[in-house]
TIKOL-116733 format. One line per field, with one value per residue (C-alpha): residue number from 1; residue in one letter; x, y, z. Coordinates in pm, 1 decimal. Example, Ala and Ser with C-alpha at 12.3 -4.5 7.8 and 13.67 -1.06 7.14 Angstrom:
2
k = 1,2
r = A,S
X = 1230.0,1367.0
Y = -450.0,-106.0
Z = 780.0,714.0
REM end
This chain:
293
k = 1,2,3,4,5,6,7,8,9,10,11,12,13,14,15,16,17,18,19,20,21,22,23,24,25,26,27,28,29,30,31,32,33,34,35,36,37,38,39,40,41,42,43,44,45,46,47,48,49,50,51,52,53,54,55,56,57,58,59,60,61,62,63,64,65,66,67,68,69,70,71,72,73,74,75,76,77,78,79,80,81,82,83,84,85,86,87,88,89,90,91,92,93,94,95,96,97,98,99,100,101,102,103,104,105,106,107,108,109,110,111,112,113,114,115,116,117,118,119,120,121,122,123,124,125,126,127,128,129,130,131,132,133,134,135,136,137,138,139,140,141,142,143,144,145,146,147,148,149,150,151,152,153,154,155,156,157,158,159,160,161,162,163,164,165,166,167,168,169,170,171,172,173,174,175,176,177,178,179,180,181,182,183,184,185,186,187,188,189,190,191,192,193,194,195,196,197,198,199,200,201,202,203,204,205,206,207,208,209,210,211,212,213,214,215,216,217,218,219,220,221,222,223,224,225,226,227,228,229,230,231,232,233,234,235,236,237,238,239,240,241,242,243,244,245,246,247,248,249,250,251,252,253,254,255,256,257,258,259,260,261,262,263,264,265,266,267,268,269,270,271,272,273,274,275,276,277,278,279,280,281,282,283,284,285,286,287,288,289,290,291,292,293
r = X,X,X,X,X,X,X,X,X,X,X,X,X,X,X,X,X,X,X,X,X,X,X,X,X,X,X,X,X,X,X,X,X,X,X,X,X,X,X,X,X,X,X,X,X,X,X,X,X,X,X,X,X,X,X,X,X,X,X,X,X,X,X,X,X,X,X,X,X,X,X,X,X,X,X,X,X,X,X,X,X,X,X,X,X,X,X,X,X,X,X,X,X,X,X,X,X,X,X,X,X,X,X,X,X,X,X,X,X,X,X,X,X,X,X,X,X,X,X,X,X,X,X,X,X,X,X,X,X,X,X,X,X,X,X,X,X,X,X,X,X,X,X,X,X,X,X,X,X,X,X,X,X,X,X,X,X,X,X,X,X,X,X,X,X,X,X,X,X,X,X,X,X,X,X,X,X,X,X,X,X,X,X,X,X,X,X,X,X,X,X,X,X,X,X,X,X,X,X,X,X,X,X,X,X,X,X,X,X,X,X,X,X,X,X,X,X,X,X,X,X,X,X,X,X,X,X,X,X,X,X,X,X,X,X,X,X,X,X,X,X,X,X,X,X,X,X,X,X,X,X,X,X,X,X,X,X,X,X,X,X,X,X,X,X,X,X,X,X,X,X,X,X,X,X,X,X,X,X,X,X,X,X,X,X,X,X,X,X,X,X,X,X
X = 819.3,1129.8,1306.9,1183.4,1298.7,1663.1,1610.6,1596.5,1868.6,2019.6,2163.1,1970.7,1882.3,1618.2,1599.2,1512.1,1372.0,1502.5,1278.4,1089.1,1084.8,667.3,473.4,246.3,380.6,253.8,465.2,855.2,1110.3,1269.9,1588.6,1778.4,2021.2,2110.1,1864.8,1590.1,1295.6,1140.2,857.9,638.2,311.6,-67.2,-374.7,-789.6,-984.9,-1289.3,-1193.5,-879.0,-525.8,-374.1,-2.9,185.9,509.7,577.7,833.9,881.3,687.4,607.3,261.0,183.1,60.6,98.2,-74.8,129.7,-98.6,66.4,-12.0,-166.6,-76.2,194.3,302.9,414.7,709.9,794.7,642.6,747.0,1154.5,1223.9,993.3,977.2,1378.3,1425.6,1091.6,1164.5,1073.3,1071.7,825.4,609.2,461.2,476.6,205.5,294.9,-31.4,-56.3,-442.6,-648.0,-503.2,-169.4,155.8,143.4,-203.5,-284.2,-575.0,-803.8,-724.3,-721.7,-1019.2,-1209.8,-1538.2,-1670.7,-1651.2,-1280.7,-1193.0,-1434.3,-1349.8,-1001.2,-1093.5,-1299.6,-1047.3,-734.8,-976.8,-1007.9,-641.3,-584.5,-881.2,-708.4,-355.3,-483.1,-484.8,-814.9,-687.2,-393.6,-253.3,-188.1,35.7,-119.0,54.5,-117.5,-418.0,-315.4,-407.8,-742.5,-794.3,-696.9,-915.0,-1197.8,-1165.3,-1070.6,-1399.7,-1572.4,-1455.8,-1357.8,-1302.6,-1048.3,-784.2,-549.3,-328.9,-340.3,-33.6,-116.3,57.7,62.3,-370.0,-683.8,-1048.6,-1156.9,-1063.4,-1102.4,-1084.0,-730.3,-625.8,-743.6,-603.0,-258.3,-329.3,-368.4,-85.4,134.4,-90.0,122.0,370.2,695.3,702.8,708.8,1083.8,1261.1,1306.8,840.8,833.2,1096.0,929.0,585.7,744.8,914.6,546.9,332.4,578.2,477.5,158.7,-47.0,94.5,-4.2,-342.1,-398.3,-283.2,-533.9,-809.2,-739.4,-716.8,-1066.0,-1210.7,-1125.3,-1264.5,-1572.1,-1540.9,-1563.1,-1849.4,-2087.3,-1979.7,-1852.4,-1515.5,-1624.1,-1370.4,-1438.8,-1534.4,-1863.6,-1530.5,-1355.5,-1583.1,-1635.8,-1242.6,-1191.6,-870.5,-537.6,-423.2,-96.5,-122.3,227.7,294.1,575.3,555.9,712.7,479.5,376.2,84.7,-139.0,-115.7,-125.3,-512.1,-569.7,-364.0,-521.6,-857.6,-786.0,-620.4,-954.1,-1172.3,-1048.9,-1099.9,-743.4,-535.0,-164.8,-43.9,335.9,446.0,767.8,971.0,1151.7,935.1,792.7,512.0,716.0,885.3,888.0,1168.4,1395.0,1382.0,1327.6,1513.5,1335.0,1012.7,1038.1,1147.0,843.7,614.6,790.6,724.6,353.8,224.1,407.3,355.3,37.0,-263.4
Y = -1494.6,-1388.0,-1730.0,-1675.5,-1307.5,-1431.2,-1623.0,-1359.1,-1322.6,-1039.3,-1189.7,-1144.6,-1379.2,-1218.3,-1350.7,-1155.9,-1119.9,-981.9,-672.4,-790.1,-490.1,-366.6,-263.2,-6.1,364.1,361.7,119.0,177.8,-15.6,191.5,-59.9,-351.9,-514.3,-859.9,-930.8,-713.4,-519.0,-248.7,-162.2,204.7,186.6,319.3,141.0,287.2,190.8,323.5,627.1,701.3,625.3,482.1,481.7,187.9,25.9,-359.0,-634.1,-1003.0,-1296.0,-1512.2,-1676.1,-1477.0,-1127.4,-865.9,-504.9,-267.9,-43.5,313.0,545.4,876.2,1073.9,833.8,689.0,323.9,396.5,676.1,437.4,95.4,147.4,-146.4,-397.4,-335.7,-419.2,-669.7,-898.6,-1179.8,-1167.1,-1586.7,-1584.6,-1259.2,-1036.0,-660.2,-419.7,-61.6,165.7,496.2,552.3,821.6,1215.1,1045.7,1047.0,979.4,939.2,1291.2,1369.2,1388.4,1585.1,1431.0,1471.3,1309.6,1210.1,998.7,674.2,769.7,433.0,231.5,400.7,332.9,-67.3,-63.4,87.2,-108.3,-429.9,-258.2,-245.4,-588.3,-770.2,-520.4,-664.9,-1006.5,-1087.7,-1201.0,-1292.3,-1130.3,-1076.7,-717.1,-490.1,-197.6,91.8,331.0,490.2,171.7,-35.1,84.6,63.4,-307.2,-412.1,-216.1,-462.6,-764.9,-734.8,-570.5,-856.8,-1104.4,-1391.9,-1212.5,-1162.9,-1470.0,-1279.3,-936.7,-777.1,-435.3,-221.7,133.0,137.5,157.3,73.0,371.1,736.0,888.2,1230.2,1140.3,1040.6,1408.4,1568.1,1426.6,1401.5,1800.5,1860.2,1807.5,1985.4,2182.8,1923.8,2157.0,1968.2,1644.3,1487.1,1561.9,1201.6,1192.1,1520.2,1537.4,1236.2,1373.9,1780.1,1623.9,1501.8,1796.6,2083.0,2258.2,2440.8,2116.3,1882.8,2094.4,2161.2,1757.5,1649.1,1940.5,1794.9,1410.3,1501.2,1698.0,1409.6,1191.1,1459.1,1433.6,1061.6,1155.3,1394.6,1194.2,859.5,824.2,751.6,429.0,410.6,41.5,-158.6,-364.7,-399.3,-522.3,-792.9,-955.9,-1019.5,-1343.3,-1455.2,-1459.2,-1133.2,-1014.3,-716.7,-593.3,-263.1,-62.4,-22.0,376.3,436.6,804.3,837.9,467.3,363.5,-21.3,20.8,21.1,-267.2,-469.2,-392.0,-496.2,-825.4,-949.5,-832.7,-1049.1,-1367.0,-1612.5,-1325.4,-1318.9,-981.9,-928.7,-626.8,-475.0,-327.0,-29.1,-2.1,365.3,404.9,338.6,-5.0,-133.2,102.7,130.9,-253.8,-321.6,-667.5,-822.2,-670.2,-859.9,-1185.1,-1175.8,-1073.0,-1341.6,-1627.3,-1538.9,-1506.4,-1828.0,-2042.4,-2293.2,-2163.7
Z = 1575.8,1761.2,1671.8,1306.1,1267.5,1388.2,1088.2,845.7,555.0,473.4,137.8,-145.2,-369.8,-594.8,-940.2,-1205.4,-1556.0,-1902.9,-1989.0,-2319.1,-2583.6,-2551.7,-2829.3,-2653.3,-2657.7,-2272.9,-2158.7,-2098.2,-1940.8,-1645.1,-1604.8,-1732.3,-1558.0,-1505.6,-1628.9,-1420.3,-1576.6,-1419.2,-1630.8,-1591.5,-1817.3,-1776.3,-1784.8,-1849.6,-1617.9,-1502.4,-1754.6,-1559.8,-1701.3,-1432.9,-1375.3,-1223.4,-1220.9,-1264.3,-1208.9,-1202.3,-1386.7,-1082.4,-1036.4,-782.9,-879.1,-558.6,-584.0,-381.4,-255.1,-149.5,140.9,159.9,-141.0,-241.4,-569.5,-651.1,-706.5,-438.3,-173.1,-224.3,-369.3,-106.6,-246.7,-629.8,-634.1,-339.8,-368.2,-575.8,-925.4,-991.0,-728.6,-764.1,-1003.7,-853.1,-941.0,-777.7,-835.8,-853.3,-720.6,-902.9,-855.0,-679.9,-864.1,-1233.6,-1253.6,-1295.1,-1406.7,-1272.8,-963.8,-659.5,-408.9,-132.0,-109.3,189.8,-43.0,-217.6,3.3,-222.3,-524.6,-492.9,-423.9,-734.2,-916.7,-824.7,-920.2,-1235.2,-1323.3,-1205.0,-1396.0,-1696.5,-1643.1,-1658.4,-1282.4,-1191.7,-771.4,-653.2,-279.7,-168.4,49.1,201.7,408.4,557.1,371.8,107.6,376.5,423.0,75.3,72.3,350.7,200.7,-110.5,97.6,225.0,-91.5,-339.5,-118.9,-449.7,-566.1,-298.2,-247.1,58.5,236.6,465.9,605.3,811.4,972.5,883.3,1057.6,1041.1,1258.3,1352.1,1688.1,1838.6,1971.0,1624.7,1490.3,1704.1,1703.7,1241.4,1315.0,1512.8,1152.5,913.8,812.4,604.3,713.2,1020.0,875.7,841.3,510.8,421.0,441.2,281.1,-46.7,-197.2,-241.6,-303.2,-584.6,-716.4,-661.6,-539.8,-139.3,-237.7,-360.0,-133.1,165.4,-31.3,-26.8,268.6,431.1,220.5,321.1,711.6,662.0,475.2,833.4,1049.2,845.8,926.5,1253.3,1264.2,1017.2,1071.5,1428.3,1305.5,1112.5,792.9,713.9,977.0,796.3,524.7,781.6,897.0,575.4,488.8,456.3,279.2,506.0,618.3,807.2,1051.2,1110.2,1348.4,1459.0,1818.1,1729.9,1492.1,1563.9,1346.3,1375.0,1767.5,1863.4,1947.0,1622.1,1504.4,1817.4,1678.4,1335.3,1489.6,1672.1,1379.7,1108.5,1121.2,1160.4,1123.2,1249.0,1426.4,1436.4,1614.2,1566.1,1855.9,1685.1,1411.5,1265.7,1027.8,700.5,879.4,556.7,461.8,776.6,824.7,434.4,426.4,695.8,613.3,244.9,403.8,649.3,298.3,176.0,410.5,454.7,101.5,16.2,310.7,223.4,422.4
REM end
């Protein structure tokens, strides 16, 4: 992997399409430029009007499948304009009470995991895209596991990073030790302020980190691991070796769960790798949803 990471190009090459004029009133284009679309539009599934972003006309549809309280758009800026279009087309999601898909508010029932699986198959089938590969960070991650091993005929390809099948008291503790989101870094915080302003950010991210303690208490700290155990389409485990809120443990145990996976562990890498080291990150994507498996 070292070998093939000295291999990575920093030029890019991404090809892109002209953005078509749309005849739904939900559906804008966001940019046009040599010839590039960037396309914001909502979808009703499962009575929800879901929000999402989308780009490229490749064969290959990708869901991009946000983090805790994220948006499409707020967590995947790397990916929606670097991954290549002629190859790809980019779904960014905005899962139910996150970002522009609002209402209904957010909350967190022990099952929101499954929910959100359900209804990001929902959009899909909706859009046309009846097997698509995904890219999960974080609580996205979960999510795409959960239906990796939920509706196993529809997932061609699966990369997750920064996510985990179980919680322990360790995790809790150390999830606890920034509830209050002033501590987190500006660069985590502003994105999600700019979304729901202090007061209902810190009101959600209180609610999520209760909804894993009551992981803990009722379920031992088992978030998906029958899920887990029943993926069975390629999958890519990538981890930041810095990464201050998933530790390796997790990442291990993800590893020698799923069947023929392939781990890749990143030296210098933080929870949101995908920004920091964006261009390698998409070439890796890259490689691993088009190599033949």
């Amino acid at each position: 992997m070292a070998a093939s990471m000295a291999r990575y190009i920093a030029k890019n090459n991404t090809k892109f399409i002209k953005c078509l004029s749309v005849q739904k009133p939900h559906v804008r284009c966001l940019s046009s430029k040599n010839e590039s679309a960037l396309i914001s539009a909502k979808e009703e599934v499962n009575g929800v009007n879901f929000h999402y972003v989308r780009r490229g006309a490749g064969e290959h549809p990708i869901l991009l499948m946000p983090g805790a309280l994220g948006s499409g758009s707020s967590d995947f800026g790397p990916q929606l304009e670097k991954l290549d279009g002629s190859l790809f087309t980019i779904i960014a999601w905005d899962p139910r009470g996150y970002g522009k898909s609002i209402p209904p508010a957010r909350d967190f029932p022990l099952d929101f995991f499954h929910r959100d699986a359900s209804d990001a198959t929902g959009l899909m089938n909706k859009l046309g895209f009846k097997k698509f590969s995904m890219l999960g960070w974080s609580d996205g991650g979960i999510t795409a596991l959960v239906l990796a091993g939920t509706f196993p005929d529809v997932v061609r390809k699966m990369v997750v990073w920064g996510s985990n099948a179980t919680v322990t008291e360790k995790d809790m503790k150390m999830y606890d030790d920034i509830r209050d989101v002033d501590k987190w870094s500006e660069r985590m915080r502003a994105p999600l302020v700019a979304i729901y302003g202090r007061e209902n950010l810190q009101a959600l991210w209180s609610a999520d980190l209760d909804y894993f303690w009551g992981v803990l208490d009722s379920r031992g700290g088992d978030i998906c691991k029958t899920e887990m155990t029943k993926v069975r389409c390629p999958t890519l485990i990538i981890h930041g070796q810095k990464d201050a809120m998933v530790g390796q443990e997790h990442a291990d145990y993800l590893h020698s769960h799923i069947n023929g996976s392939k781990l890749v562990l990143l030296p210098d890498g933080k929870h949101n790798l995908h920004f920091k080291y964006a261009t390698e990150f998409n070439q890796m994507v890259t490689e691993f949803l088009t190599e033949k498996s």
